[in-house]
N, C-alpha and C positions, 0 to 999 in steps of 0.2 A: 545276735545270731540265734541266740536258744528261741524270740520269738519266733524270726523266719521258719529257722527251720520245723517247728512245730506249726506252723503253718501252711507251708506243703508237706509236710505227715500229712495230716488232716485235708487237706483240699485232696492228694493222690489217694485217700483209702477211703474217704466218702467218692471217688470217682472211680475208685475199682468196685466199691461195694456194689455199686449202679447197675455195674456190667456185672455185677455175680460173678467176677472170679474173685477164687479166696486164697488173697494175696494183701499184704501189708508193706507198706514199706517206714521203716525205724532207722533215721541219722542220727550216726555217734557224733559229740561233739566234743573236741578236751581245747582247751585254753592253755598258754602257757606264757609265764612272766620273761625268760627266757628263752634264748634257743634249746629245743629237747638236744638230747645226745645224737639221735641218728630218727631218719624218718622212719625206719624198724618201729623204735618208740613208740614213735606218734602213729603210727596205723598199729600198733598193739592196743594202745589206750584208747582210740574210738571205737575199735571194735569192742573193749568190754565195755566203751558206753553205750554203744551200740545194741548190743545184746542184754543190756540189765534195763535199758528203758524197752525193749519189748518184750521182758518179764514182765515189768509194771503194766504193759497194757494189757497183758492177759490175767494180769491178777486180778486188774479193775474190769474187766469184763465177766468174771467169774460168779 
């Protein structure tokens, strides 16, 4: 999954860079061994992966 989706990152933001709109797009991904507690959980957790992996690419772009 973490290739996929790191695969359309990349294919949708070299095809928005194209078009010159300055727009990115970052999927959260979490895993779990388990059922989480509530789906609350689990869209809490990919949003902060969501938002810490497009820290990372603005800090690799820096």
């Amino acid at each position: 999954m973490k290739r996929l989706c790191g695969d359309i990152e990349r294919e949708v933001n070299q095809e928005m860079q194209k078009a010159n709109y300055a727009v990115s797009l970052s999927i959260g991904l979490v895993t779990y061994s388990k059922a989480p507690a509530s789906v609350s959980e689990v869209l809490h957790q990919v949003d902060l992966e969501m938002y810490q992996h497009k820290m990372e690419i603005k800090s690799a772009r820096a």
